[in-house]
Backbone bond lengths (Angstrom), bond angles and torsions (degrees), N, CA, C in turn:
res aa  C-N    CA-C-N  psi(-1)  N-CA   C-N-CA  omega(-1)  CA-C   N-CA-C  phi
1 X - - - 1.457 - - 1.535 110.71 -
2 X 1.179 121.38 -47.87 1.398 136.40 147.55 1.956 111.94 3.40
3 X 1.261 93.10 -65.65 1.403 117.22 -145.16 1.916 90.03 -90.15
4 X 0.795 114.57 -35.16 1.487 123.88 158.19 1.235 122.97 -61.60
5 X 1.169 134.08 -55.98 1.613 138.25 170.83 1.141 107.89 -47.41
6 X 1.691 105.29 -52.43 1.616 109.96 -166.54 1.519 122.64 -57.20
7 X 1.610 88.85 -32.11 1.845 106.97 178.25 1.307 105.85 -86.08
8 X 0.943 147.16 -8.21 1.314 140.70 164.36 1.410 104.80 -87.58
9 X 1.385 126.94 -55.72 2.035 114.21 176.18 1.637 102.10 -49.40
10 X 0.803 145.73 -13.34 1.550 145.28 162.47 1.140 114.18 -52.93
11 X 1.891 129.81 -28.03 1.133 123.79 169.67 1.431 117.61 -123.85
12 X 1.742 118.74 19.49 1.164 101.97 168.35 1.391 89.23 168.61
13 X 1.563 127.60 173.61 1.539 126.14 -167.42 1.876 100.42 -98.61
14 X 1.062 121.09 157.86 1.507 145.07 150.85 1.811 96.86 -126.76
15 X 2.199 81.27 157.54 0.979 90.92 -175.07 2.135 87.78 -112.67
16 X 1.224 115.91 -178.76 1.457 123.92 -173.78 1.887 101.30 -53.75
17 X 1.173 127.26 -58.23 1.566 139.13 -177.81 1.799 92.06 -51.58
18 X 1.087 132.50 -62.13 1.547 143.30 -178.64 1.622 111.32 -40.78
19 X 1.214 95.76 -55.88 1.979 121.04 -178.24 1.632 84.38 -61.26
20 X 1.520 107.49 -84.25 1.598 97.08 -177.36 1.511 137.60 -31.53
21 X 1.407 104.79 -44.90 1.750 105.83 -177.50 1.579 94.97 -69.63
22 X 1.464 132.90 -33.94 1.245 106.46 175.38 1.148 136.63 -80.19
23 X 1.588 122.51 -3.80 1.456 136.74 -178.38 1.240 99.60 -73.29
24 X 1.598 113.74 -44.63 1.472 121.58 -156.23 1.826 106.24 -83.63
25 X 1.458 96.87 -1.68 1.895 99.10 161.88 0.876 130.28 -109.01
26 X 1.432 115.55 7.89 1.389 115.78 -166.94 2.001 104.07 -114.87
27 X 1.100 100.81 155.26 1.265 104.59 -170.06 1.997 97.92 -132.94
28 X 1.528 98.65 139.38 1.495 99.17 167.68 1.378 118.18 -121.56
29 X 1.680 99.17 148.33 1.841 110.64 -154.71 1.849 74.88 -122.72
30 X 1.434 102.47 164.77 0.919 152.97 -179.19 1.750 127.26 -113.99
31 X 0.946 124.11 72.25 2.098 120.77 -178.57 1.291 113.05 -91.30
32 X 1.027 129.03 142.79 1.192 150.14 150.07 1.690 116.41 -44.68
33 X 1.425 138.85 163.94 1.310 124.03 138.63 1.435 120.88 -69.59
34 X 1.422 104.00 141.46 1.233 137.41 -178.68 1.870 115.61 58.81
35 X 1.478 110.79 16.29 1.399 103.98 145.56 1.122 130.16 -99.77
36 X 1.378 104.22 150.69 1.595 127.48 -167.26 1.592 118.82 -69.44
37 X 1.423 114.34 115.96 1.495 120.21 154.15 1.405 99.40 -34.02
38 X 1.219 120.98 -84.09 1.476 149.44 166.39 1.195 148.63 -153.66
39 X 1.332 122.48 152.89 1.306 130.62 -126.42 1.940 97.54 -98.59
40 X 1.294 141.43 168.39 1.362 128.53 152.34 1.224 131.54 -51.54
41 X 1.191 123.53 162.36 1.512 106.38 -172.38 1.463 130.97 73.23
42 X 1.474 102.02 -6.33 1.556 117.19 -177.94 1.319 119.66 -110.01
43 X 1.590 132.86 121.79 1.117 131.33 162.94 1.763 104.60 -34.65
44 X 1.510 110.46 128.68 1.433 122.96 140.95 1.535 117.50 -133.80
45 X 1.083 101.47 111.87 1.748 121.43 166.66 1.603 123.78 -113.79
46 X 1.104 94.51 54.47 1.523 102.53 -175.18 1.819 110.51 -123.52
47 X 1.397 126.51 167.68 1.604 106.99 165.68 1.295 88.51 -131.30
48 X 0.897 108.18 127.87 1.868 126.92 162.35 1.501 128.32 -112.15
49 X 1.773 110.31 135.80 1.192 103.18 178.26 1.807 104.43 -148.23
50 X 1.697 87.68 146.70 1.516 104.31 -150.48 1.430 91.50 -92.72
51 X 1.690 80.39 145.11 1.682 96.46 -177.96 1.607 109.18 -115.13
52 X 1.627 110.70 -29.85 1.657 117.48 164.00 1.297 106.34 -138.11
53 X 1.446 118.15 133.16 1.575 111.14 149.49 1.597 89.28 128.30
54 X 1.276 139.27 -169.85 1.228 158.36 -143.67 1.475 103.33 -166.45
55 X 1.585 121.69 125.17 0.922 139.78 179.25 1.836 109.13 -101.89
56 X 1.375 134.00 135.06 1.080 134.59 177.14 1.631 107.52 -114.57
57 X 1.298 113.74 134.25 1.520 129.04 167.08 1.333 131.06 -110.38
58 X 1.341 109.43 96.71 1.824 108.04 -151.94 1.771 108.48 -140.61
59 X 1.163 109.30 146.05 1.570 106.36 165.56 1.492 109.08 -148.89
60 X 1.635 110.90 178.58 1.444 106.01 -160.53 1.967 92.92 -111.63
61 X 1.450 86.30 142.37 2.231 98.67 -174.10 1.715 78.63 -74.62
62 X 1.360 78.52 -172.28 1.678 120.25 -168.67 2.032 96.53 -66.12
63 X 0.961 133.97 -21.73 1.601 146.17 -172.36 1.572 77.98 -84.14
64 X 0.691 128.86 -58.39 1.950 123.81 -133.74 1.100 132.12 98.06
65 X 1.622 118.96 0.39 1.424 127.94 159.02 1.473 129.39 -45.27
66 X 0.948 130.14 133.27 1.657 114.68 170.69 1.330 111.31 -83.19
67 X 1.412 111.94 142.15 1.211 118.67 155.96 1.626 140.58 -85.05
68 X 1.148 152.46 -156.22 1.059 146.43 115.74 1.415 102.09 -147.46
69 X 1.792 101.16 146.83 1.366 125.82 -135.53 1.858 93.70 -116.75
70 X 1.436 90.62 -33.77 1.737 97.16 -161.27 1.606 106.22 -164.40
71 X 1.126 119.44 162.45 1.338 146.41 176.16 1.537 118.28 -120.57
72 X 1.793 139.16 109.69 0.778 109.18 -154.62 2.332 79.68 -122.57
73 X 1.043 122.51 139.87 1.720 108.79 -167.10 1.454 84.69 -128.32
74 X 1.701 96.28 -172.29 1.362 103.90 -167.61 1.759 122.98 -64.30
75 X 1.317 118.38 177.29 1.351 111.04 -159.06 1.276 128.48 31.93
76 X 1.365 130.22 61.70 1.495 135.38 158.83 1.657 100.49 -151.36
77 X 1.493 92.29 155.02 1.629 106.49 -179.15 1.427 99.42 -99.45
78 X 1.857 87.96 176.27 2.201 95.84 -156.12 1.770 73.66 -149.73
79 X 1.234 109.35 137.91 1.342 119.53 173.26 1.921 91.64 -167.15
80 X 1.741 93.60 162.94 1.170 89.03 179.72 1.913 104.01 -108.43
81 X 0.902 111.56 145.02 1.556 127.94 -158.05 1.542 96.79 -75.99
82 X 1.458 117.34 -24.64 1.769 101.35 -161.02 1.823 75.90 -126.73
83 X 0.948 99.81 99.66 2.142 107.49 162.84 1.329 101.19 -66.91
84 X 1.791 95.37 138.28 1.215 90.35 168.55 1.266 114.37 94.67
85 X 1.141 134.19 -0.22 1.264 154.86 -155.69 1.301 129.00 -171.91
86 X 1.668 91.23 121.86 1.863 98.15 -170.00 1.549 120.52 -44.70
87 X 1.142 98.51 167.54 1.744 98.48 175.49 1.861 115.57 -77.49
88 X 0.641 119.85 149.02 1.712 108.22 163.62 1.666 111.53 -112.81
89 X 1.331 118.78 -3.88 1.404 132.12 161.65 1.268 117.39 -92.65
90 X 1.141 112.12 -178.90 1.423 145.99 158.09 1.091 137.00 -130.30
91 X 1.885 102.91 124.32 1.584 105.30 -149.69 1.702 88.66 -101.17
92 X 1.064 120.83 112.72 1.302 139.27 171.39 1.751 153.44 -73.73
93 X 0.818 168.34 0.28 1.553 159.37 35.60 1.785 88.83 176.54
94 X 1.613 111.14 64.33 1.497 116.12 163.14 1.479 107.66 -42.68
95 X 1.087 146.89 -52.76 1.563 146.15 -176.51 1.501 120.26 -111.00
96 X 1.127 153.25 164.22 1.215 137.62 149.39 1.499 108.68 -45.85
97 X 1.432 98.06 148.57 1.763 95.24 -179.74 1.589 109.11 -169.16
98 X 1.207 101.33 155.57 1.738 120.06 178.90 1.418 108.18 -118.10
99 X 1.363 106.12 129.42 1.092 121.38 173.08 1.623 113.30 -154.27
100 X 1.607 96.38 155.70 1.308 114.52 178.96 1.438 116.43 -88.77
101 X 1.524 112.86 159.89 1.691 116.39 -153.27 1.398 92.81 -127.08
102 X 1.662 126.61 167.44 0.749 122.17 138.03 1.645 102.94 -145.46
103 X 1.417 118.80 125.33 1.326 100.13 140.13 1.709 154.64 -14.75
104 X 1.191 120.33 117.68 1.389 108.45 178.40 1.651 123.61 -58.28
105 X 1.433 121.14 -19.07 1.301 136.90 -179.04 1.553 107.30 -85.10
106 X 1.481 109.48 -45.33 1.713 108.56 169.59 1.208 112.72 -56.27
107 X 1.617 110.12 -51.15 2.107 114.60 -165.74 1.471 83.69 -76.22
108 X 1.181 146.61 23.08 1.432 108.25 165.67 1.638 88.44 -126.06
109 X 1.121 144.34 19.22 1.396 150.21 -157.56 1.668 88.39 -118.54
110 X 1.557 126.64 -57.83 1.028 142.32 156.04 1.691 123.77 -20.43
111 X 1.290 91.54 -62.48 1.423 107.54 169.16 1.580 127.52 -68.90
112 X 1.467 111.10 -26.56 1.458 123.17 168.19 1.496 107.54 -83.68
113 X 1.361 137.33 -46.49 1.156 144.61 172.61 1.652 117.20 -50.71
114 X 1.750 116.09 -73.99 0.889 123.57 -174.18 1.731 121.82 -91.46
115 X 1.539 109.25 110.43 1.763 128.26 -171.18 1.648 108.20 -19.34
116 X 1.425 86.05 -56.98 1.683 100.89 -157.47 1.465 104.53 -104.92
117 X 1.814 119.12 39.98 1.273 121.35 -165.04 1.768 90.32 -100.90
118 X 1.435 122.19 -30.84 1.470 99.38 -155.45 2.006 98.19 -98.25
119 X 1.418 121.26 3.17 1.334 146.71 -176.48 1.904 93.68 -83.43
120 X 1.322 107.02 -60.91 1.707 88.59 -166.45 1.800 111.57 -81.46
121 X 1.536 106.04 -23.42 1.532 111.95 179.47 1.540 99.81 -53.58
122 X 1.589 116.53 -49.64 1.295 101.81 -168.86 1.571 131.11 -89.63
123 X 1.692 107.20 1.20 1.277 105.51 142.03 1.704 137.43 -86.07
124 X 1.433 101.35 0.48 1.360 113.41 -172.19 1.992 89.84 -77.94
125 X 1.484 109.63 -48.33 1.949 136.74 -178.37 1.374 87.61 -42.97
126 X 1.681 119.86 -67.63 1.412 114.81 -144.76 1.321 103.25 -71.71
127 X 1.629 126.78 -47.03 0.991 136.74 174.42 1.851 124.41 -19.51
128 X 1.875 88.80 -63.44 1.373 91.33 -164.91 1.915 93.99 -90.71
129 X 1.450 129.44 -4.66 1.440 112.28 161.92 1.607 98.98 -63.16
130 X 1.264 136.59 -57.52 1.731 106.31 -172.86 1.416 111.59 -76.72
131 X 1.004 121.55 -0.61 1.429 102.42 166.70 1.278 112.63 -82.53
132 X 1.385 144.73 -3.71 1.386 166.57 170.62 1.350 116.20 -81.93
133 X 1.298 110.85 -41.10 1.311 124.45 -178.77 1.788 117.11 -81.08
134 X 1.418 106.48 -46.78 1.170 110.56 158.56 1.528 126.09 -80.08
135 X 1.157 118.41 -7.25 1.774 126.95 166.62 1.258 92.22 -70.70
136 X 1.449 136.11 -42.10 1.418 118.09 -161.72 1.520 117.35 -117.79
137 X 1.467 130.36 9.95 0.954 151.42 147.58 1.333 122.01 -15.72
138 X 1.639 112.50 -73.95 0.986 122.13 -173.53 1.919 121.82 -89.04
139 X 1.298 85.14 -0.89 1.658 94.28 178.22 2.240 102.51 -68.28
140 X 1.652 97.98 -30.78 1.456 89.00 -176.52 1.467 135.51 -54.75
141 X 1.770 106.95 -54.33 1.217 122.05 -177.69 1.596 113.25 -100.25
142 X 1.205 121.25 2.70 1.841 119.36 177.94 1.330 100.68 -88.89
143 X 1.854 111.44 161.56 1.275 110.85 178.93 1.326 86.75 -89.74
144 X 1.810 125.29 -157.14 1.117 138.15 -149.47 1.779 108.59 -90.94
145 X 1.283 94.06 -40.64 1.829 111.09 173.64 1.800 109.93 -38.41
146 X 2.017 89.84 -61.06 1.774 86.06 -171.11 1.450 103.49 -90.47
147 X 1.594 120.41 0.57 1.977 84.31 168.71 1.356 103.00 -102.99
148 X 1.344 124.66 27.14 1.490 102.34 172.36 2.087 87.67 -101.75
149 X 1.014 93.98 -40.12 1.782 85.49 170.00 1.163 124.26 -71.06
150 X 1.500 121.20 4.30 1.619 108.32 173.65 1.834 104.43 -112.94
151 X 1.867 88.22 7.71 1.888 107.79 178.92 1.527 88.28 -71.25
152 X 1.432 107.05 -66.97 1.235 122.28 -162.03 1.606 121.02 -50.31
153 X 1.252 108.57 -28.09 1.475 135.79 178.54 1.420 105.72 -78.85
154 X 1.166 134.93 -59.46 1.637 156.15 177.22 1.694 102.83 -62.30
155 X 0.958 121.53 -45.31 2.164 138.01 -167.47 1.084 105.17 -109.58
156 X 1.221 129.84 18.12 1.865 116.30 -157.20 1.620 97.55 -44.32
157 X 1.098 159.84 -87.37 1.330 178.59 17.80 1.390 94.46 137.96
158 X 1.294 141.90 3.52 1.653 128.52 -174.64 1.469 106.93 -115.62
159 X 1.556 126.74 -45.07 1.440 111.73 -167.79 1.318 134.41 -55.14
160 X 1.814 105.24 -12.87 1.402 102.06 173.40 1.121 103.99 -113.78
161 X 1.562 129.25 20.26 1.686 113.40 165.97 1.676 101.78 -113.95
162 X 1.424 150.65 1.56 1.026 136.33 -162.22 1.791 99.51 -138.73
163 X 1.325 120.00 158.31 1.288 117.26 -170.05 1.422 113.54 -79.38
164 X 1.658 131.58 142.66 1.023 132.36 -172.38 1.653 118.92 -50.75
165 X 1.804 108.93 -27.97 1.233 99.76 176.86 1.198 111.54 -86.44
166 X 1.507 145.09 1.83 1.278 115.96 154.47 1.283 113.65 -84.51
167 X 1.334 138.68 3.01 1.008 129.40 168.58 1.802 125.70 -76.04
168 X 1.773 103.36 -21.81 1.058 136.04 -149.33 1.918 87.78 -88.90
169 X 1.347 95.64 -49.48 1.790 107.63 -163.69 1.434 87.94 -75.59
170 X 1.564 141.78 -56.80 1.320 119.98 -171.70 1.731 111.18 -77.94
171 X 0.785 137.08 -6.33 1.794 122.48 146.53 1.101 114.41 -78.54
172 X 1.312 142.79 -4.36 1.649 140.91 176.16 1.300 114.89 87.82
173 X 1.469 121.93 16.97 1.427 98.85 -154.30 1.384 74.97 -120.54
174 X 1.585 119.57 -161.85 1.434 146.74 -179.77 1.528 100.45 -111.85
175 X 1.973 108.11 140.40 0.969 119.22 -177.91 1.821 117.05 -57.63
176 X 1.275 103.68 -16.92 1.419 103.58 -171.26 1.664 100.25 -81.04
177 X 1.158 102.45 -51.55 1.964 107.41 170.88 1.838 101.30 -50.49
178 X 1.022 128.64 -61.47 1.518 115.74 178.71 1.174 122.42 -47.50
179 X 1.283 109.60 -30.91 1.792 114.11 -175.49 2.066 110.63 -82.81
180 X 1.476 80.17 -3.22 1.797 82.64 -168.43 1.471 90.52 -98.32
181 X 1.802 122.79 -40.01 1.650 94.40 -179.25 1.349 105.33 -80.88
182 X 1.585 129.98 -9.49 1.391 96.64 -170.20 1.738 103.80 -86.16
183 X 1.296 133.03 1.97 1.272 140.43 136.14 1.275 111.24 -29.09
184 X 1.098 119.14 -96.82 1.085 135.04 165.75 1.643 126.65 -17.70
185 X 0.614 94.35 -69.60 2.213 100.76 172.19 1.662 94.54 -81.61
186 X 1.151 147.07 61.43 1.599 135.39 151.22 1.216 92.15 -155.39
């Protein structure tokens, strides 16, 4: 809970009563690797934010391949952007991991309660959309060499906790091509 408060005074003040009403909504879960927050097709109205472990965001193209879309690690929030509306992903549990929950009825209780609640959420939103935007930037126009090095640059903290093929499916390439540059560059 700690680690949550702290990341939230980063975008704006609470007072002790504020800190409290939000401790007292939040609930912490426990995942396994590779079980699902939730699945596609599934209502999620919840906001969650990870305190250990690596979250994966992935779905399968028109082949049946899986993808992965995103990486979500500790200290950042996970909400779904279109309320109200099923997922078309899959929110995934790359590592074992703990994370904090919130209800959609609490975070909006939050937001009615606390003044300066809907001011820091949406710099906490804007924040991590460019950090999203520039995480995936360079995946368009690089060959395979520089976006797995601008992975490594962007994720520093992931290549030795998550499996090479999700690393493999979000640069586009094939695990056998990943294993040849990271040959290659070590």
């Amino acid at each position: 809970m700690k680690e949550l408060i702290e990341y939230i005074l980063q975008f704006g003040n609470l007072n002790k009563q504020q800190i409290e009403l939000i401790s007292g909504k939040a609930n912490q879960i426990e995942l396994k690797k590779d079980e699902y927050v939730v699945e596609a097709g599934k209502m999620f109205n919840q906001v969650i934010f990870v305190l250990e472990g690596v979250l994966r965001i992935c779905y399968y193209n028109n082949k049946g391949a899986e993808i992965t879309k995103y990486f979500i690690d500790e200290n950042r929030l996970l909400a779904n952007p279109y309320k109200g509306e099923p997922m078309t992903e899959y929110i995934q549990a790359a590592t074992d991991c703990k994370y904090i929950v919130f209800s959609q009825p609490d975070w909006e209780e939050l937001s009615e309660t606390i003044i300066s609640w809907d001011s820091i959420t949406n710099k906490i939103f804007q924040k991590a959309i460019v950090e999203k935007l520039d995480r995936r930037s360079s995946l368009v126009s690089e060959d395979a060499t520089t976006r797995y090095l601008a992975f490594l640059k962007k994720f520093p903290n992931l290549v030795n906790r998550i499996p090479l093929s999700y690393i493999a499916s979000y640069l586009g390439i094939t695990q056998q091509s990943l294993s040849r540059i990271r040959k290659d560059i070590h």
